[in-house]
ROMINU-89253 format. One record per atom (N, C-alpha, C): z, y, x; chain; residue in three letters. Coordinates in Angstrom, 3 decimals. Layout:
<sites>
<site><zz>Z</zz><yy>Y</yy><xx>X</xx><cadena>A</cadena><residuo>Ala</residuo></site>
...
</sites>
This chain:
<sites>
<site><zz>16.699</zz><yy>-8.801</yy><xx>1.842</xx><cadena>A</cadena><residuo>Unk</residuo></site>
<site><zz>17.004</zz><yy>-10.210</yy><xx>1.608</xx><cadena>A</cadena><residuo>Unk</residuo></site>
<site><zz>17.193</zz><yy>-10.457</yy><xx>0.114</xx><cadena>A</cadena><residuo>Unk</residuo></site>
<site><zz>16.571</zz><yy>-11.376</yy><xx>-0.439</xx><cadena>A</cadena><residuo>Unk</residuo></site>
<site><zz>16.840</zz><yy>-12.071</yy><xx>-2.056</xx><cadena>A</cadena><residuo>Unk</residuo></site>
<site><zz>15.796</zz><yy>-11.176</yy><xx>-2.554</xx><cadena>A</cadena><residuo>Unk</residuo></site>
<site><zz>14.463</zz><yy>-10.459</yy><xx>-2.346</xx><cadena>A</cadena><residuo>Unk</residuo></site>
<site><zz>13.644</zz><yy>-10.180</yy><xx>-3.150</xx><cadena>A</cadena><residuo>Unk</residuo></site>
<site><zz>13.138</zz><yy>-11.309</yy><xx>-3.742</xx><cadena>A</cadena><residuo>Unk</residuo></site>
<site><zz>12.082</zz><yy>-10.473</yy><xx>-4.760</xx><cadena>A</cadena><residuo>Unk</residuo></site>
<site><zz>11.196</zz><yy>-10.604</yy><xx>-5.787</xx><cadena>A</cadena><residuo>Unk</residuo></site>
<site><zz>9.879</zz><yy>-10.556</yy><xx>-5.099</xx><cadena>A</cadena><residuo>Unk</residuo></site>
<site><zz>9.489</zz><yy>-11.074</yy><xx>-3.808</xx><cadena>A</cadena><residuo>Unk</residuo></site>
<site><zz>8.048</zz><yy>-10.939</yy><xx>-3.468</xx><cadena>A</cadena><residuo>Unk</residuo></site>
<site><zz>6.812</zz><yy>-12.230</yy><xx>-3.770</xx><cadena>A</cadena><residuo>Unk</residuo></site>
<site><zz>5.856</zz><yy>-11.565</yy><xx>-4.911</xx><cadena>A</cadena><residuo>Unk</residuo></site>
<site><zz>4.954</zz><yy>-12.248</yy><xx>-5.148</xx><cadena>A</cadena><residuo>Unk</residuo></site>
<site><zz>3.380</zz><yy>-12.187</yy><xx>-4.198</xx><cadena>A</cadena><residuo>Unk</residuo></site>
<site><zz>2.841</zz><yy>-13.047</yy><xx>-3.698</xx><cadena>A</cadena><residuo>Unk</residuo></site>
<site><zz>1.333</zz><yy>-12.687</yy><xx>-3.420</xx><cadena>A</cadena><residuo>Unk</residuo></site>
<site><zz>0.994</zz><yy>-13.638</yy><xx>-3.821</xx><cadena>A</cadena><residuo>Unk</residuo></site>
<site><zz>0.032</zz><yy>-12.849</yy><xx>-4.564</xx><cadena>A</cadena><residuo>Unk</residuo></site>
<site><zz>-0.998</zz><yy>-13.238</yy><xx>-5.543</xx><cadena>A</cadena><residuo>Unk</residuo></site>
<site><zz>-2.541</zz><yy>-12.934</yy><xx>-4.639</xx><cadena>A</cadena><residuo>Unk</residuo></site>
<site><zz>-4.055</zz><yy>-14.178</yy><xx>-4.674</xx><cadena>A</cadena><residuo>Unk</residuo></site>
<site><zz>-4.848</zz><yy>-13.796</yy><xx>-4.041</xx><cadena>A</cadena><residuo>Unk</residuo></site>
<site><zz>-5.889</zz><yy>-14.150</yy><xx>-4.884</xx><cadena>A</cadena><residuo>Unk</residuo></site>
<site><zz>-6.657</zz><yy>-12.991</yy><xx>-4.781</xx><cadena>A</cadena><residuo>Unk</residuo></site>
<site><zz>-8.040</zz><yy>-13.180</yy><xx>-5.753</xx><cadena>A</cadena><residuo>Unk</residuo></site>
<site><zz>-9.156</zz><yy>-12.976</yy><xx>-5.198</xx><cadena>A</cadena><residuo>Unk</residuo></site>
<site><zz>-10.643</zz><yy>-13.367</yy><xx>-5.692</xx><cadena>A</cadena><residuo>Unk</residuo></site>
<site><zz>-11.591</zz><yy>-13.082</yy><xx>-4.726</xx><cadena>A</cadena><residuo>Unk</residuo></site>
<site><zz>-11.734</zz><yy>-14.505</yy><xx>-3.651</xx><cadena>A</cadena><residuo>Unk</residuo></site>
<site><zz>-10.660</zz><yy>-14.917</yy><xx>-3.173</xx><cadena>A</cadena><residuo>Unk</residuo></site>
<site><zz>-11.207</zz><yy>-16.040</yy><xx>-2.282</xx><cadena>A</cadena><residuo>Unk</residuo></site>
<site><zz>-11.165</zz><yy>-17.332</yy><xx>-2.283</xx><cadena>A</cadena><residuo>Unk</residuo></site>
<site><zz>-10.964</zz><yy>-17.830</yy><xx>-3.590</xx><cadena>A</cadena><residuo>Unk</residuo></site>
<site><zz>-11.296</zz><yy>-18.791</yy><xx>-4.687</xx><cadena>A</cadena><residuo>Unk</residuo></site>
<site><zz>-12.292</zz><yy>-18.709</yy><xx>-5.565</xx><cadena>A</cadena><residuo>Unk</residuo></site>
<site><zz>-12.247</zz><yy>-19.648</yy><xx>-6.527</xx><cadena>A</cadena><residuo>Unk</residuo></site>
<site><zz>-13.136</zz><yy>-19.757</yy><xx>-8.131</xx><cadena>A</cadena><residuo>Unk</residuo></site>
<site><zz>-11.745</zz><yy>-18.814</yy><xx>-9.212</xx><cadena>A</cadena><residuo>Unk</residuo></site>
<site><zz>-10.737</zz><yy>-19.245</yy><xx>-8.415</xx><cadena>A</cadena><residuo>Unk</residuo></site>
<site><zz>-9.717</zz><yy>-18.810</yy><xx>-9.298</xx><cadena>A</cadena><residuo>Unk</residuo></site>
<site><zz>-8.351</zz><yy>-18.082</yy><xx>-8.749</xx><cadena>A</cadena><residuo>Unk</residuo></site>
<site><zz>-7.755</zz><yy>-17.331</yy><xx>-8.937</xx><cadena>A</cadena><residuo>Unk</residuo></site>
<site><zz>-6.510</zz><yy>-16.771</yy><xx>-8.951</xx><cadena>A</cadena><residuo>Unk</residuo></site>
<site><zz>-5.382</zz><yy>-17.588</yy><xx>-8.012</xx><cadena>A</cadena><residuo>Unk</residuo></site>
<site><zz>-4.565</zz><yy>-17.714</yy><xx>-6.940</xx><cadena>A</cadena><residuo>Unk</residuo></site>
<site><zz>-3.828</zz><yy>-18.527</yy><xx>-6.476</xx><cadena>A</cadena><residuo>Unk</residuo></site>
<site><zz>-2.604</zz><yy>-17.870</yy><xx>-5.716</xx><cadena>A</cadena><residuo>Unk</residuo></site>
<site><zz>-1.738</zz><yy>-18.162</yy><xx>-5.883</xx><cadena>A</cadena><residuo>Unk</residuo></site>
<site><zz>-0.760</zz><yy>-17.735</yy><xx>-5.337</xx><cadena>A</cadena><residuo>Unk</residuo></site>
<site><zz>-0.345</zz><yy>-18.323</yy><xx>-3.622</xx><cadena>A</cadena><residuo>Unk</residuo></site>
<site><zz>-0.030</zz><yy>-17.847</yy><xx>-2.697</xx><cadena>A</cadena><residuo>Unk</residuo></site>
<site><zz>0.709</zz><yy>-18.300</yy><xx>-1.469</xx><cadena>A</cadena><residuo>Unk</residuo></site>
<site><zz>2.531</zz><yy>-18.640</yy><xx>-1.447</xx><cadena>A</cadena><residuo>Unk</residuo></site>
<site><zz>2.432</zz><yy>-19.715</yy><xx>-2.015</xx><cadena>A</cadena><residuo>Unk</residuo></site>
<site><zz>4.124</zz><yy>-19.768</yy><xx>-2.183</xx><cadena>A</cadena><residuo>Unk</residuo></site>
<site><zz>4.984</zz><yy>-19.473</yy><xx>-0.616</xx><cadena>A</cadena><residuo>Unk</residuo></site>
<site><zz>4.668</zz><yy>-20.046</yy><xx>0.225</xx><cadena>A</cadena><residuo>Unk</residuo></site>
<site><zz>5.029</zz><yy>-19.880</yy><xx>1.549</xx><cadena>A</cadena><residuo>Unk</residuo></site>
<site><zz>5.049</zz><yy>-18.556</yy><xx>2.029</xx><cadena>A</cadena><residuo>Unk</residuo></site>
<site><zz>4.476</zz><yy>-17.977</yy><xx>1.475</xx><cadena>A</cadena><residuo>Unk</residuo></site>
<site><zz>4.366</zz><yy>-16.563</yy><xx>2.200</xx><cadena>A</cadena><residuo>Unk</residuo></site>
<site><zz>5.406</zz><yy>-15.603</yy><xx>1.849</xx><cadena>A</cadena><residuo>Unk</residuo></site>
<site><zz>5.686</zz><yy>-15.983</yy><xx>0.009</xx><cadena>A</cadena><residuo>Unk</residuo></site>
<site><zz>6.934</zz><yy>-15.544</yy><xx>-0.940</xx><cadena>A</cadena><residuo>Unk</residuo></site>
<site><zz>8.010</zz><yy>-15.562</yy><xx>-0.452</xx><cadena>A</cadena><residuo>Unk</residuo></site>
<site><zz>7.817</zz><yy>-17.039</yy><xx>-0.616</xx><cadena>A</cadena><residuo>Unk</residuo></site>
<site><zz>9.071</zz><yy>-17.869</yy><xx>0.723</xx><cadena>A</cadena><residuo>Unk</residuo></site>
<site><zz>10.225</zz><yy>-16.604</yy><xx>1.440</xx><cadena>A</cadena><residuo>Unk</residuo></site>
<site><zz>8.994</zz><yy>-17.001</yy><xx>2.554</xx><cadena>A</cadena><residuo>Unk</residuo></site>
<site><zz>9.052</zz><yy>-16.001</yy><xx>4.124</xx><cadena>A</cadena><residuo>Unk</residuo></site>
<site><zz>9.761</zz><yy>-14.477</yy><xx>3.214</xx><cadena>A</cadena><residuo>Unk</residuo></site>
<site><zz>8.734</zz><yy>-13.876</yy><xx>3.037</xx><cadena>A</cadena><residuo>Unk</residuo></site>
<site><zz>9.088</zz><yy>-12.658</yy><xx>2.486</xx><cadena>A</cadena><residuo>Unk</residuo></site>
<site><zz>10.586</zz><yy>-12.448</yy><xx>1.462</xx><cadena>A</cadena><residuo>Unk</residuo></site>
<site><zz>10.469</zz><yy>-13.160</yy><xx>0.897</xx><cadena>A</cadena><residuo>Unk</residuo></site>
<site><zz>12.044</zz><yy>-13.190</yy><xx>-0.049</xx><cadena>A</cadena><residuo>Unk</residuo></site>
<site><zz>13.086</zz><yy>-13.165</yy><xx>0.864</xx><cadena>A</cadena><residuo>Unk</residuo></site>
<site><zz>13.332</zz><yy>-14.006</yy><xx>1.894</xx><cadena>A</cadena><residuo>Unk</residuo></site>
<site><zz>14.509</zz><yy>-14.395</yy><xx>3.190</xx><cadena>A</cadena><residuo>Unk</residuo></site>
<site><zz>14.248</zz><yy>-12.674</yy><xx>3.818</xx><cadena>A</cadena><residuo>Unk</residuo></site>
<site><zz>13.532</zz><yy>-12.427</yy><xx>3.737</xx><cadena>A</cadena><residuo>Unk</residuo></site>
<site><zz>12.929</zz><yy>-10.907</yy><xx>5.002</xx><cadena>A</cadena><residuo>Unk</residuo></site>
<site><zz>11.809</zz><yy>-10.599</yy><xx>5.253</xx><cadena>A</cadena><residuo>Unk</residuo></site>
<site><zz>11.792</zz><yy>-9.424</yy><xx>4.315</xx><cadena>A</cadena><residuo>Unk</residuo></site>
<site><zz>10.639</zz><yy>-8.426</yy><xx>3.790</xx><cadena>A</cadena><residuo>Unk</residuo></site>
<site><zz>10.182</zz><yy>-7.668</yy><xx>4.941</xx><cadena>A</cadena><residuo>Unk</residuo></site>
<site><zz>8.931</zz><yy>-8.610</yy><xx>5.805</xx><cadena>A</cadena><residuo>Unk</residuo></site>
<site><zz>8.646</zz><yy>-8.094</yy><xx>7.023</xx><cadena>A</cadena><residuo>Unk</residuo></site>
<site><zz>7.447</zz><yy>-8.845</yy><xx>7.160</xx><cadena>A</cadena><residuo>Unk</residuo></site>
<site><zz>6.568</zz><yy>-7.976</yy><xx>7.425</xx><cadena>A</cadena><residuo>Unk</residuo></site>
<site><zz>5.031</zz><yy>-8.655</yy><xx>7.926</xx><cadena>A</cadena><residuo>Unk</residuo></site>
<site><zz>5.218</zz><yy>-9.834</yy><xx>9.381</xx><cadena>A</cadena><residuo>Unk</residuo></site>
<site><zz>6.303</zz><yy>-10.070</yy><xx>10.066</xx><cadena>A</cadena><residuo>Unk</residuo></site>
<site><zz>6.415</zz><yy>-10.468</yy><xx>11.045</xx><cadena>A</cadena><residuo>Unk</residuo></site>
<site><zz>6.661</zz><yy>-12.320</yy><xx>10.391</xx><cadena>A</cadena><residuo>Unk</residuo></site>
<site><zz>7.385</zz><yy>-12.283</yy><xx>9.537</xx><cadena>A</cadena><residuo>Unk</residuo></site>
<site><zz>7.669</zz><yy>-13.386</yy><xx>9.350</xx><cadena>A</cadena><residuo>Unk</residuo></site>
<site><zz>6.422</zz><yy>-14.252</yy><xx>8.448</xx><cadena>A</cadena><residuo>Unk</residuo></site>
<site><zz>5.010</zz><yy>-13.224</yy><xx>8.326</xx><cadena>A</cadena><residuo>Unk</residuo></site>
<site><zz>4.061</zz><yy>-14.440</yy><xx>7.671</xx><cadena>A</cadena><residuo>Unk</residuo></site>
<site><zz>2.804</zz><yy>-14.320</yy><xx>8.315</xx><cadena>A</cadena><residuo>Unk</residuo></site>
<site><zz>3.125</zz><yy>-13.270</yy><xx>9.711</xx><cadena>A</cadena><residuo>Unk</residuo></site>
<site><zz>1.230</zz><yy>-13.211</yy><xx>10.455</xx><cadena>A</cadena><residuo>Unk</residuo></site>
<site><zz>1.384</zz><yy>-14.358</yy><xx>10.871</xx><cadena>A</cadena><residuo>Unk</residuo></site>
<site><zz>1.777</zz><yy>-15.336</yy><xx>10.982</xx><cadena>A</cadena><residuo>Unk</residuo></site>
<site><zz>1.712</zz><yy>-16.863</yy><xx>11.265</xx><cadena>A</cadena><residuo>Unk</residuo></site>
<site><zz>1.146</zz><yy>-18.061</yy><xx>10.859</xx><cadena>A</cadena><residuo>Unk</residuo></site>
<site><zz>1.223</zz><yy>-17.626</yy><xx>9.477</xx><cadena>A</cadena><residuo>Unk</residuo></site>
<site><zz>0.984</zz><yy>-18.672</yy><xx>8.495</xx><cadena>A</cadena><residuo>Unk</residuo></site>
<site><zz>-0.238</zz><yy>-18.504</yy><xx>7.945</xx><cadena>A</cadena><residuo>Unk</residuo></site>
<site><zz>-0.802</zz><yy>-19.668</yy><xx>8.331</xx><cadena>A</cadena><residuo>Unk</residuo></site>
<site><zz>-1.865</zz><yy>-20.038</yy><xx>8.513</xx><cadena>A</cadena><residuo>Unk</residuo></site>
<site><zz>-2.733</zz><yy>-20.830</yy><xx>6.250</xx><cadena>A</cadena><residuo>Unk</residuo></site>
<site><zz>-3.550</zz><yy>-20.327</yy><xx>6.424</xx><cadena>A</cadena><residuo>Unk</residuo></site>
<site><zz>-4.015</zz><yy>-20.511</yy><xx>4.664</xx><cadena>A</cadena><residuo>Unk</residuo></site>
<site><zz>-5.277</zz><yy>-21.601</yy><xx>5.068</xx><cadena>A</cadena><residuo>Unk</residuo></site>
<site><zz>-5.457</zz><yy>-22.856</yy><xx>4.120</xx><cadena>A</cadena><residuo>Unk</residuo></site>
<site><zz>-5.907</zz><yy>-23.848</yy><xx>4.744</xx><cadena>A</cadena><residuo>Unk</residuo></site>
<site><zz>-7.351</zz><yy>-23.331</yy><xx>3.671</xx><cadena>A</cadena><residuo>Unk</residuo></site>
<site><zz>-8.646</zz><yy>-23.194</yy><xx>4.470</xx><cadena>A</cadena><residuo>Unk</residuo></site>
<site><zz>-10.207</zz><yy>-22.772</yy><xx>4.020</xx><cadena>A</cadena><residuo>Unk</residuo></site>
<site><zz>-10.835</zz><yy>-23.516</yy><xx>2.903</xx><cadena>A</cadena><residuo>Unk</residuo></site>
<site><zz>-9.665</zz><yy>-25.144</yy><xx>2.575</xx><cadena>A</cadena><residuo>Unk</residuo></site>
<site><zz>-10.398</zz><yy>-25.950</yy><xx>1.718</xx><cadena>A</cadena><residuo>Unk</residuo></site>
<site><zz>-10.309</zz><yy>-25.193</yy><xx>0.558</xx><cadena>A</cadena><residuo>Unk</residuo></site>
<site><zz>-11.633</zz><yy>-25.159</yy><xx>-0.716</xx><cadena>A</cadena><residuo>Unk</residuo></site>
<site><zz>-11.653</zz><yy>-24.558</yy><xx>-1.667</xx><cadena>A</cadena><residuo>Unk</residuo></site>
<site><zz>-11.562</zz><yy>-23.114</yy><xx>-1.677</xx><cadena>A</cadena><residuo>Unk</residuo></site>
<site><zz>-11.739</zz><yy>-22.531</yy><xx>-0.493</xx><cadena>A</cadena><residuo>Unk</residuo></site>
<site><zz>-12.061</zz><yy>-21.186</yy><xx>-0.329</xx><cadena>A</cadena><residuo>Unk</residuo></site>
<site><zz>-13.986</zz><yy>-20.778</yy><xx>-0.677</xx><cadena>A</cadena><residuo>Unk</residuo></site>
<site><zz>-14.066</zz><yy>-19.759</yy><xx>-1.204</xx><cadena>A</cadena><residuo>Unk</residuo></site>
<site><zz>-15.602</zz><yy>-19.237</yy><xx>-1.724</xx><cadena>A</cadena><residuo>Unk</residuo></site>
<site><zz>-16.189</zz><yy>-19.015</yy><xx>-0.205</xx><cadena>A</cadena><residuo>Unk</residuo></site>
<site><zz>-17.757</zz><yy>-19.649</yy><xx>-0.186</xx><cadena>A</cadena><residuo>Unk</residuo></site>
<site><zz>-18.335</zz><yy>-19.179</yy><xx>0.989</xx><cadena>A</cadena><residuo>Unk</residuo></site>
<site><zz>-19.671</zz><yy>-19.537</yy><xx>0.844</xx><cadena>A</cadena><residuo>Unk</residuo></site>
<site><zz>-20.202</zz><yy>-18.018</yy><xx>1.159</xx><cadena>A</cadena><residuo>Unk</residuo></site>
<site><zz>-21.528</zz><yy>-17.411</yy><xx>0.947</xx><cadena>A</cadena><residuo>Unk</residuo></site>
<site><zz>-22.165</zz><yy>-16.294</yy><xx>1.931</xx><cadena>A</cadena><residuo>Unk</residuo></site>
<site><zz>-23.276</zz><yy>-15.765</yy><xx>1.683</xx><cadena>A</cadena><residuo>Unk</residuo></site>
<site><zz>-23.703</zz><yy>-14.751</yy><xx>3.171</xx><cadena>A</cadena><residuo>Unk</residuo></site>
<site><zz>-23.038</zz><yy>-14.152</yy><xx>3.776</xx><cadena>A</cadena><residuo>Unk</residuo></site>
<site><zz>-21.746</zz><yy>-13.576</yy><xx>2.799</xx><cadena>A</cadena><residuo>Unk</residuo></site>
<site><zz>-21.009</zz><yy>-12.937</yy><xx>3.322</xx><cadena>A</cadena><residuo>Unk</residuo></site>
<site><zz>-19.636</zz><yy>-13.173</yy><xx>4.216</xx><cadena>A</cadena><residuo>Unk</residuo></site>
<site><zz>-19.397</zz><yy>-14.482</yy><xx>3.914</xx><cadena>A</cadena><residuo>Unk</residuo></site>
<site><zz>-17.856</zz><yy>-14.982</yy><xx>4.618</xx><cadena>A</cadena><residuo>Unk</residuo></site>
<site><zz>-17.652</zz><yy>-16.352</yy><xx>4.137</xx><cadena>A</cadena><residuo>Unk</residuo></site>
<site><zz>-17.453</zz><yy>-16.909</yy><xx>5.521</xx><cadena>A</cadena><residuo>Unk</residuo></site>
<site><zz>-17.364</zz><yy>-18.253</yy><xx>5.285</xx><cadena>A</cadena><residuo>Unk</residuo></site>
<site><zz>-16.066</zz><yy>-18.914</yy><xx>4.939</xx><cadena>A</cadena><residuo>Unk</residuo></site>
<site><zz>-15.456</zz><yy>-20.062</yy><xx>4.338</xx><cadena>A</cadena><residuo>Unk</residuo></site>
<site><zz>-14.496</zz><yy>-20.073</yy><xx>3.690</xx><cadena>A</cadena><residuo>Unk</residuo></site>
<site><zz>-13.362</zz><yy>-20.421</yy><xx>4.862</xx><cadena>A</cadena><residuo>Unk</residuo></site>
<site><zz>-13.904</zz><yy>-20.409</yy><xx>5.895</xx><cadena>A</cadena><residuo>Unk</residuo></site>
<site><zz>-12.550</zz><yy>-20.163</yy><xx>7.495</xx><cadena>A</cadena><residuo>Unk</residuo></site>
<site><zz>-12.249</zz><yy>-18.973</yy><xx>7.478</xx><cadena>A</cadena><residuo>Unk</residuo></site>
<site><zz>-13.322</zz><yy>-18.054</yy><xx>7.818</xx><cadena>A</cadena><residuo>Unk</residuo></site>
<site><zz>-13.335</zz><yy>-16.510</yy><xx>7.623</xx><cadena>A</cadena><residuo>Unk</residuo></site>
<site><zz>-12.383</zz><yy>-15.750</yy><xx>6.356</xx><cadena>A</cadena><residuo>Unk</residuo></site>
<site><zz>-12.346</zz><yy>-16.253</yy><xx>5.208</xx><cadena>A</cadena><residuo>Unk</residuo></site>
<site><zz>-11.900</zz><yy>-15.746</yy><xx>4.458</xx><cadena>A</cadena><residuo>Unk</residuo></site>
<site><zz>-10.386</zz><yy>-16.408</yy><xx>3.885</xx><cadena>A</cadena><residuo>Unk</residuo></site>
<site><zz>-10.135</zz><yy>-17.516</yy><xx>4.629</xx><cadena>A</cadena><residuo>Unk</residuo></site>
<site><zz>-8.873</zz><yy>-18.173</yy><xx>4.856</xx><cadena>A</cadena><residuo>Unk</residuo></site>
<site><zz>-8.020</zz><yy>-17.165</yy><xx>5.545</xx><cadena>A</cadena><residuo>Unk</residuo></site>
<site><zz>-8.651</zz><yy>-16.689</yy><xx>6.694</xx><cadena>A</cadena><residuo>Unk</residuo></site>
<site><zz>-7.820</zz><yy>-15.868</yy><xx>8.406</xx><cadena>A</cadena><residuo>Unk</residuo></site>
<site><zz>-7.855</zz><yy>-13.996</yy><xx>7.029</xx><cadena>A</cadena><residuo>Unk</residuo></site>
<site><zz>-8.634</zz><yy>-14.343</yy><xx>6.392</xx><cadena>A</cadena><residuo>Unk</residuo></site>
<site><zz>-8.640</zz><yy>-12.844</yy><xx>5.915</xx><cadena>A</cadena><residuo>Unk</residuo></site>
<site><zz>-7.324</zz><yy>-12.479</yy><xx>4.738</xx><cadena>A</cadena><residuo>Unk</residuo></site>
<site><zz>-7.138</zz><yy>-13.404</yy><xx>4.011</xx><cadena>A</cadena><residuo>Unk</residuo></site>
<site><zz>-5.960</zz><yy>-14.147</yy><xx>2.952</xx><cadena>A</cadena><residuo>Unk</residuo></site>
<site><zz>-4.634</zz><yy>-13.277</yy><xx>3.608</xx><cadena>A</cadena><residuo>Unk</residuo></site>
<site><zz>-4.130</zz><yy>-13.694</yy><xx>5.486</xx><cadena>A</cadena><residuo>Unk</residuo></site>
<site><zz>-3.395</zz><yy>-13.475</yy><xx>6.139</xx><cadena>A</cadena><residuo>Unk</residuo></site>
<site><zz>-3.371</zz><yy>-12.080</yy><xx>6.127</xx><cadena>A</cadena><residuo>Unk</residuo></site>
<site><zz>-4.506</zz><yy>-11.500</yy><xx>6.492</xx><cadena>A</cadena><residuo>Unk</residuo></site>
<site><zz>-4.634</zz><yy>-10.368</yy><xx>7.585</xx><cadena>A</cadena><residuo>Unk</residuo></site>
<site><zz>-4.326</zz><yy>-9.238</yy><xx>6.172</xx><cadena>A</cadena><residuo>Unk</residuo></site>
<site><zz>-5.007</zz><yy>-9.875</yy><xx>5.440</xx><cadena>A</cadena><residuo>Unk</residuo></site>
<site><zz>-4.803</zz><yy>-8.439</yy><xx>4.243</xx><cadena>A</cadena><residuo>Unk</residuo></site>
<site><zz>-3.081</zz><yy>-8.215</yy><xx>3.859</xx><cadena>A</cadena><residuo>Unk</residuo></site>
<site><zz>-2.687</zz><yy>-9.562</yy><xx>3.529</xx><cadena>A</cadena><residuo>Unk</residuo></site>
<site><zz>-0.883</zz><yy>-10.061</yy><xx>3.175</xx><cadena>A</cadena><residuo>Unk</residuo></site>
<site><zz>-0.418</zz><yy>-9.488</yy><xx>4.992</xx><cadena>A</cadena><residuo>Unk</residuo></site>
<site><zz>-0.320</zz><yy>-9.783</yy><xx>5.164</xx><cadena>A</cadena><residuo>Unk</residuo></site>
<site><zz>-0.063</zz><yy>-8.532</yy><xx>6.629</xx><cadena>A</cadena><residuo>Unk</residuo></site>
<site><zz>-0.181</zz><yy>-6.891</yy><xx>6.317</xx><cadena>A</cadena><residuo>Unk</residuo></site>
<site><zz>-1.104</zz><yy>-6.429</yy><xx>6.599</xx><cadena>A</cadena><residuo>Unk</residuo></site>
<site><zz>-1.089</zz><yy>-5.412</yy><xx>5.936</xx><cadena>A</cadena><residuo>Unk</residuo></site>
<site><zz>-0.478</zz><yy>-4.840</yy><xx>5.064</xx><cadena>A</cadena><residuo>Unk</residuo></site>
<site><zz>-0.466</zz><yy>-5.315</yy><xx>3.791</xx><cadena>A</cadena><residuo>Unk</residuo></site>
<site><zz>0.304</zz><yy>-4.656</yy><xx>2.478</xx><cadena>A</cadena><residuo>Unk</residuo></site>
<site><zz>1.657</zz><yy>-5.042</yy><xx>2.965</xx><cadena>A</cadena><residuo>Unk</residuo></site>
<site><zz>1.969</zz><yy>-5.700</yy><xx>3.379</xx><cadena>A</cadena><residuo>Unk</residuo></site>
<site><zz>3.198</zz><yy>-5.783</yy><xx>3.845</xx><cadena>A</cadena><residuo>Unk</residuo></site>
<site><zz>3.859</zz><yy>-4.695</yy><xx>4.757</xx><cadena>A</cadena><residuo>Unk</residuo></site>
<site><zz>3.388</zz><yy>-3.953</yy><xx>5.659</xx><cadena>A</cadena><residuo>Unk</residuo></site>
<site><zz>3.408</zz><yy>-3.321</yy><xx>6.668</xx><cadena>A</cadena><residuo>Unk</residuo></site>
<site><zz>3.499</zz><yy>-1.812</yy><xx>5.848</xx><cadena>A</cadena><residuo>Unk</residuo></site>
<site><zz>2.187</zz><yy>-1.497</yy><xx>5.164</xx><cadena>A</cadena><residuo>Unk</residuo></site>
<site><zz>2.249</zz><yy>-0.695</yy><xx>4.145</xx><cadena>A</cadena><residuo>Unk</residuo></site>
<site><zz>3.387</zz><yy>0.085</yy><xx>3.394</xx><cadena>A</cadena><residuo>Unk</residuo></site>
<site><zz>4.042</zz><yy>-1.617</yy><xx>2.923</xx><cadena>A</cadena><residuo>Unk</residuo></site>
<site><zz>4.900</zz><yy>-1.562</yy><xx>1.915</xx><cadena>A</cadena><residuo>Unk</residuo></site>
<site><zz>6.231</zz><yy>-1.173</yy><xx>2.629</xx><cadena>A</cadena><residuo>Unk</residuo></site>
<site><zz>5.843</zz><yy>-1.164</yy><xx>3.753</xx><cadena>A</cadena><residuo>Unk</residuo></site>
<site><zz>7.544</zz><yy>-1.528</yy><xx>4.598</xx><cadena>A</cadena><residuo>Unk</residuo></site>
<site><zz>7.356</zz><yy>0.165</yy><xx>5.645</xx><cadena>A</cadena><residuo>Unk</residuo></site>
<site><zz>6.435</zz><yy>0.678</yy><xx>5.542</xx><cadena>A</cadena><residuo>Unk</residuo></site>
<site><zz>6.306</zz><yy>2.122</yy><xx>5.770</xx><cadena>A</cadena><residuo>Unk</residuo></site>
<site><zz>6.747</zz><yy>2.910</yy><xx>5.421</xx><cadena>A</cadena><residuo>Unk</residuo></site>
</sites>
């Protein structure tokens, strides 16, 4: 409780962006549980052959999940 948790996301923009909500969550309780929820909205997300900018919205989550889980290992 009272961390310092930043996520920072790159790659699924033009530019660099942070998830304040997710900080949020994580600062109150450093637990992947409190942000597989939260949902990252696709507008202004990059999308090309490889991943469409819904696809890479749900991916934003899934990775910040992860390192979280990681981190908490």
């Amino acid at each position: 409780s009272g961390g310092i948790a930043r996520v920072a996301v790159t790659g699924a923009k033009n530019k660099v962006f942070r998830v304040s909500e997710m900080e949020a969550q994580l600062n109150e309780s450093f637990s992947a549980d409190v942000i597989k929820d939260i949902k990252i909205s696709p507008d202004g997300m990059n999308a090309d052959i490889h991943a469409d900018a819904k696809y890479r919205s749900n991916l934003v989550n899934v990775l910040a999940v992860r390192a979280v889980e990681s981190a908490s290992a």
